[in-house]
ZAPADO-412210 format. One record per residue (C-alpha): residue in one letter; x, y, z. Coordinates in steps of 0.001 Angstrom, whole numbers, padded with zeros to 6 digits, always signed. Each point is the difference from the previous one (the first is absolute). Layout:
N
AXYZ;...
***
This chain:
446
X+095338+044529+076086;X+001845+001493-003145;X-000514-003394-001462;X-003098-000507+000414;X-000814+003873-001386;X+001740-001096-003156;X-002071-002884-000467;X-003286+002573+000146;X+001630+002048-002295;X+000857-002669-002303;X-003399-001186+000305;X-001880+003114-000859;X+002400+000593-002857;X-000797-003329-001238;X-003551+001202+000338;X-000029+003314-001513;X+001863-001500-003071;X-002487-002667-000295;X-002527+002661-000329;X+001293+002323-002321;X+000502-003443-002024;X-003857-000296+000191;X-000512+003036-001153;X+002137+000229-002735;X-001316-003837-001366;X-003225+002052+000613;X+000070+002666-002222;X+001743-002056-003260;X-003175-002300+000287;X-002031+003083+000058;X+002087+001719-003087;X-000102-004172-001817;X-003799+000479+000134;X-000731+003344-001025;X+002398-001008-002825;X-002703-003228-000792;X-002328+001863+000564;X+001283+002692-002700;X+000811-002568-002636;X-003590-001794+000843;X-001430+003360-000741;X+001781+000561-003316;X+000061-003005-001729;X-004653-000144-001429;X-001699-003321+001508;X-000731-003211-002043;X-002496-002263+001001;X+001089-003458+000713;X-002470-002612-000787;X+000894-002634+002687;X-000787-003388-000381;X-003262-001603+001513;X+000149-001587+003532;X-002034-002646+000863;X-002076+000418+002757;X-002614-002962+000888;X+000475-001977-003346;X-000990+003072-001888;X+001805+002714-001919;X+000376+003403+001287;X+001870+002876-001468;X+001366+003441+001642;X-002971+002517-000312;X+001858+001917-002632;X-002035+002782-001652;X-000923-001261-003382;X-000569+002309-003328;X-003166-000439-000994;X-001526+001079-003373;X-004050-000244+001168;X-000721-000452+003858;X-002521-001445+001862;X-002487+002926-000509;X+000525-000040-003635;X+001779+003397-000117;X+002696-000221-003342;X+003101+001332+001969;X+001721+001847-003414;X+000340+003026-000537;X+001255+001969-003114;X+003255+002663+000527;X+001930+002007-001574;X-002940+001249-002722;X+000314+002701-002031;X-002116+003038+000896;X-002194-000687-003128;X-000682-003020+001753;X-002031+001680+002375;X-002328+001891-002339;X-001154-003809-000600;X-002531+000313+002873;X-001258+003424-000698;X-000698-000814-003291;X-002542-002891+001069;X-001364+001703+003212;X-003268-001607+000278;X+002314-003311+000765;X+002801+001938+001955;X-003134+001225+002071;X-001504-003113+000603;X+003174-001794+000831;X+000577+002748+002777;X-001086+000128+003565;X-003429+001020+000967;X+001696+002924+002035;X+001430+001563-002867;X-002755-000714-002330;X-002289+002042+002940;X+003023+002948+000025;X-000438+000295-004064;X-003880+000206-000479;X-000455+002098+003202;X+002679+002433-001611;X-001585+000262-002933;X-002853+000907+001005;X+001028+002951+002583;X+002303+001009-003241;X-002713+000210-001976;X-002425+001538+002504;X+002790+002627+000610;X+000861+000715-003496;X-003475+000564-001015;X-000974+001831+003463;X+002759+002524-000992;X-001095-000021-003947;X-003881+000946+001478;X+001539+002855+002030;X+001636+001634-003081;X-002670+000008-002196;X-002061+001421+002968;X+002194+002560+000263;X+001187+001048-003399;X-004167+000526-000924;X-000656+001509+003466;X+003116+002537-000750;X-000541+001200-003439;X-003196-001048-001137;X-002227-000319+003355;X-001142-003032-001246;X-001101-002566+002936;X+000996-003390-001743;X-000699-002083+002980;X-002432+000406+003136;X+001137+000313+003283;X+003562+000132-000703;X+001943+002841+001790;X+003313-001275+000747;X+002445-002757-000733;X-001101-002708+003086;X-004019+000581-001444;X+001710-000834-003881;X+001800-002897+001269;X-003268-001881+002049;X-001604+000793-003776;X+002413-001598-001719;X-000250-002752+002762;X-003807-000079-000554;X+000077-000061-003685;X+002510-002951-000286;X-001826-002242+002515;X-003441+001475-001580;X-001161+000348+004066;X-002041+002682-001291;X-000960+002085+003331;X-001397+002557-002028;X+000895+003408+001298;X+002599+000505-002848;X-000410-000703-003695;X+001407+001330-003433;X-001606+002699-001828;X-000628-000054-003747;X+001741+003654-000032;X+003901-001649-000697;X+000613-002284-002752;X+003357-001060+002029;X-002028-000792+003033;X-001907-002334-002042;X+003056-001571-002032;X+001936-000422+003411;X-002836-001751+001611;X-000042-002623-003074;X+003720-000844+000212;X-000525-000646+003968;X-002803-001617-000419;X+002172-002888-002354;X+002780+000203+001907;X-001635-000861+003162;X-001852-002959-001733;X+003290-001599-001726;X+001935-000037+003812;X-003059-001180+001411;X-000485-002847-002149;X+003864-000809-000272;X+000170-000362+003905;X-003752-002059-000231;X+001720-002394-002646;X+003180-000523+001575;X-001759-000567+003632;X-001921-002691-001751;X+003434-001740-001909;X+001832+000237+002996;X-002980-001848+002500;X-000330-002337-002723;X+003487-000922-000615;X+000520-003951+000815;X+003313+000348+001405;X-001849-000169+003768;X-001661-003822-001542;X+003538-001208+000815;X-000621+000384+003426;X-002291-003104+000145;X+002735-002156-002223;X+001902-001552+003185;X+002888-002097-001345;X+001957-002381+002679;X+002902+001487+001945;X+002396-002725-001131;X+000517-002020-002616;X+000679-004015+000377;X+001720-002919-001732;X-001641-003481+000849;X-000745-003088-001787;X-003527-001158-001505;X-000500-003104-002096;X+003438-000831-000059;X+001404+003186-001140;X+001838+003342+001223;X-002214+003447-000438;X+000231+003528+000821;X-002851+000964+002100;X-001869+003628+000326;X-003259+000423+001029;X-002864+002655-001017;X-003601+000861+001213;X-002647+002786-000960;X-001979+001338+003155;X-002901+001308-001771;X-002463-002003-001148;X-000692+000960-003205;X+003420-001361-001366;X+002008+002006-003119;X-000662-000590-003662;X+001990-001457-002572;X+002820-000557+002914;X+003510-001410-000725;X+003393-000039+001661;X+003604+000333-001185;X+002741-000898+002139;X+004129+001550-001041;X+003108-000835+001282;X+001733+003295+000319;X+003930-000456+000105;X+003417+001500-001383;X+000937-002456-002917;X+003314+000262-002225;X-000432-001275-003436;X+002542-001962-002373;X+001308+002767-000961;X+000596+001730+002968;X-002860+002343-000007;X-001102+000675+003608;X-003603+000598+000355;X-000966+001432+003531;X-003793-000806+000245;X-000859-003626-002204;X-003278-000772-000445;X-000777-003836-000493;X-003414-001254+000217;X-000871-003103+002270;X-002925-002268-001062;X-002125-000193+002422;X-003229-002453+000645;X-002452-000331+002746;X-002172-003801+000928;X+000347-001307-003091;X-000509+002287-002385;X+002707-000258-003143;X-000966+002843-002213;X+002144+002520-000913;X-002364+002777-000362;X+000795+000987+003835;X-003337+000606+001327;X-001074-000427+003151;X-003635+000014+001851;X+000044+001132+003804;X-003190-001022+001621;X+002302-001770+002382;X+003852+000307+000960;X+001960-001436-002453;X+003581-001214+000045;X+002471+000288-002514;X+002436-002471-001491;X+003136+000304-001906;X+001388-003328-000463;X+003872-000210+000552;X+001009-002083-002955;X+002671+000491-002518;X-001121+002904-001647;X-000737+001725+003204;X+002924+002556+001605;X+000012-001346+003031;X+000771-003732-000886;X+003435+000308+001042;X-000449+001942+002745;X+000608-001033+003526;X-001895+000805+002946;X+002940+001947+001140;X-000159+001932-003687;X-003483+001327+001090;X+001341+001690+002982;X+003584+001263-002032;X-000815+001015-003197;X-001249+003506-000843;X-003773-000541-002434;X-003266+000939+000856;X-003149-001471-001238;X-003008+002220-001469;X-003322-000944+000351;X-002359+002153-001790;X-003972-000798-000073;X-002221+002036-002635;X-003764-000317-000179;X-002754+002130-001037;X-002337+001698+002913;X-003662-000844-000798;X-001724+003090+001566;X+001764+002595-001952;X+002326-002060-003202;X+002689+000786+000834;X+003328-001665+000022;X+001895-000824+003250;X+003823-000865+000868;X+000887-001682+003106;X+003913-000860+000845;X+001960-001253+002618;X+003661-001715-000192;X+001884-002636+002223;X+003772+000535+000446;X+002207-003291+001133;X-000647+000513+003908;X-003539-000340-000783;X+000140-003754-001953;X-000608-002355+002981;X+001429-003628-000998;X-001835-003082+001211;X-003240+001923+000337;X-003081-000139-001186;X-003320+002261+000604;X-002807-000974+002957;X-003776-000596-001155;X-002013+002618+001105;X-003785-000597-002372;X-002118-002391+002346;X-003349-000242-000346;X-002616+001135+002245;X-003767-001720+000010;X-002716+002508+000293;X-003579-000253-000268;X+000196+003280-002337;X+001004-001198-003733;X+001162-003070+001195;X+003342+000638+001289;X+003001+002160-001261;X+003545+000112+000202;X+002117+001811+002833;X+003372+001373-001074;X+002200+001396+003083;X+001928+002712-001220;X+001958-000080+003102;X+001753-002837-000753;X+000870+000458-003854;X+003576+000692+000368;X+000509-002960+002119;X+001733-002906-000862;X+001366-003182+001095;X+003206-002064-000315;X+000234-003621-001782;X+002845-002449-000405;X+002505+001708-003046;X+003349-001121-000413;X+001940+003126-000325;X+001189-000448-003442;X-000494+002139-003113;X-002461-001082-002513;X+002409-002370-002276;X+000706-001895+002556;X-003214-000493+001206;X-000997-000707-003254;X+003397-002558-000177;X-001057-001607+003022;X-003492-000183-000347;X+000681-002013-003661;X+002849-002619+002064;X-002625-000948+002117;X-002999-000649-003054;X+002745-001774-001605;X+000406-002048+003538;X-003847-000811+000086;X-000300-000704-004120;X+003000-002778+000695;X-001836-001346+003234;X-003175-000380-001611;X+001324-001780-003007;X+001891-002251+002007;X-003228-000497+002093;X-002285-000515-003095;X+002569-002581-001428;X-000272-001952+002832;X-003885+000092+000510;X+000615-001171-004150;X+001748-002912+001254;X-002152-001348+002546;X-002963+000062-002360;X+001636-001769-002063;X+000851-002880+002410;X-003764+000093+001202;X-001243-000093-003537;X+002445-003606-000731;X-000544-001079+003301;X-004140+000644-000206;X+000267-001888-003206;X-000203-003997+000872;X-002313+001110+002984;X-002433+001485-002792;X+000058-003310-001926;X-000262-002456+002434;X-003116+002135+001289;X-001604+000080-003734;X+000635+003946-000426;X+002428+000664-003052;X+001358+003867-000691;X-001112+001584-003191;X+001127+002902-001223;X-001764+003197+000168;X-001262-000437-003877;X-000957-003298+000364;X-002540+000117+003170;X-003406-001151-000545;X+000790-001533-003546;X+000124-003164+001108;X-002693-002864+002035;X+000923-001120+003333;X+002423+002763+001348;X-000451+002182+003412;X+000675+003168-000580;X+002466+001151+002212;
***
């Protein structure tokens, strides 16, 4: 029995140390990561740019959150810090722009307040000249007025010229008279600053944007044999913009030769639609139109992989400007595609059929629905030069085939023409050369 008690004993000892080893490996894990944790905390975060998997035969990148200079709205994400407080006295000085840039709200707040201003400020002008003649001249200078709420609904009724006509100014106070002149022009130059800067601000063409839909993504396919850039733009509206032309930038941070580091570059990208070659960069939408930037050698992209689209840190700028026919005015539409948006191996789906109608005979359907829709094709996943490389191997491969080809088709008409020979005179036919046919009696033309 006492042996068998020692063995418990032993046992639970065994077992208590076991768990106070548990606990103790417990808590240094628990100090190891707070101490992470601490050091995670402290040290600022970098983003890694991790290197495209491939998922389906296609390139797909981390969704990292990419800096963008314009996005898809067309909203210019800059903004200016750090300006001197002279700076700010810029907007004030042109406040008929400052006031049409702002928000209808506070454009409402300003005119609304200057009116009750004024209506107060001349309601409480009205009242003292009432009084100071009633007081020490017992003059009446205006009708009807015997305290400062009856001035005010005058000075509201003169402004507004309502006119109800139970009060009016007497001819008895030259003030009264001169008072009612300045609020009469006061009135009239808020009421037709607020009339004129309703009317700019409705007809601003910043809202025509809204009908300039530009594709969600950007592609890179072939046509006729070569490697483009694709975007593609449509105008809803019928009546198209005037005098319309696009510019597309590649926006990236460049270091020149000398070491100069230049945070937003600007280089243009030639761009052509169908074929159209002219440099003048117009554009006429009275259908959706795709755009084409050819990646040859003087292109930025030409040694770029399809990898390189999804790594490197650009951003593309489209900007459309045209004029709007109703009212003349000019119009700016942008948009810009960042490397996650550059599908490779893509190109856009047709969406004008046409439609036959007995009305006009026929017109063309465009589904809207599916304009940002496109579909894959057969790409080699290569960069541009070595499409380019490999596309030339292989016209090289076809030139030497076909002369080889044409030098034997050579060489059998030759041995037709001997062989044909002694058949042609023992039939009476003789070969003359091209000149000589028809010159002379007795010989078939062949």
């Amino acid at each position: 029995m006492h042996g068998r008690a020692k063995k418990v004993e032993d046992h639970t000892t065994i077992q208590s140390s076991s768990i106070n080893y548990r606990r103790v490996l417990t808590r240094v894990k628990r100090a190891v990561m707070e101490l992470d944790l601490d050091n995670i905390q402290s040290v600022p975060r970098v983003r890694e740019e991790k290197s495209p998997k491939h998922r389906n035969g296609r390139a797909v990148s981390r969704k990292m959150k990419r800096r963008r200079l314009v996005d898809k709205r067309g909203r210019i994400h800059v903004n200016y810090v750090n300006v001197p407080d002279r700076g700010q006295l810029y907007y004030l000085s042109d406040h008929f722009t400052t006031l049409i840039e702002a928000r209808w709200r506070y454009v409402i707040l300003i005119f609304s307040l200057s009116f009750i201003v004024s209506w107060l400020v001349f309601g409480t002008i009205w009242w003292g000249i009432y009084s100071y003649r009633k007081k020490y001249h017992d003059i009446e200078c205006i009708e009807k007025v015997d305290s400062w709420t009856s001035a005010f609904l005058f000075s509201l009724e003169t402004q507004t010229t309502i006119g109800y006509g139970g009060r009016q100014v007497t001819p008895h106070c030259p003030e009264g008279v001169i008072c009612l002149l300045i609020q009469c022009i006061i009135g009239l130059l808020i009421s037709s600053t607020m009339l004129g800067l309703i009317f700019a601000k409705l007809s601003r063409p910043h809202k025509r944007r809204c009908t300039i839909l530009f594709s969600r993504y950007a592609v890179i396919g072939p046509r006729d044999d070569k490697l483009y850039l694709m975007m593609r733009v449509a105008d809803l509206r019928k009546r198209q913009l005037i005098e319309s032309h696009i510019r597309v930038f590649l926006i990236r941070r460049y270091v020149t030769f000398e070491g100069e580091e230049i945070g937003c570059f600007r280089q243009p990208l030639s761009i052509t639609y169908d074929m159209d070659n002219d440099d003048d960069e117009k554009i006429f939408l009275f259908a959706p139109v795709v755009l084409l930037h050819e990646i040859n050698k003087e292109s930025p992209f030409y040694d770029f992989s399809p990898d390189d689209f999804l790594i490197r840190d650009f951003e593309i700028v489209v900007l459309l400007e045209g004029i709007v026919e109703p009212t003349g005015m000019t119009m700016q539409a942008r948009t810009s595609y960042v490397g996650d948006e550059i599908h490779w191996g893509h190109l856009f789906v047709d969406i004008m059929k046409y439609r036959d109608t007995s009305i006009n005979d026929g017109c063309y359907d465009i589904d809207v629905s599916r304009f940002h829709e496109t579909f894959e094709v057969e790409l080699p996943r290569e960069g541009a030069k070595k499409f380019y490389e490999r596309r030339l191997d292989e016209n090289d491969t076809d030139c030497s085939y076909s002369n080889s080809q044409q030098h034997e088709m050579k060489e059998l008409g030759n041995t037709n023409e001997t062989d044909a020979a002694p058949r042609n005179d023992r039939s009476g036919v003789a070969l003359i050369p091209n000149g000589d046919v028809g010159k002379q009696d007795g010989v078939t033309k062949l």
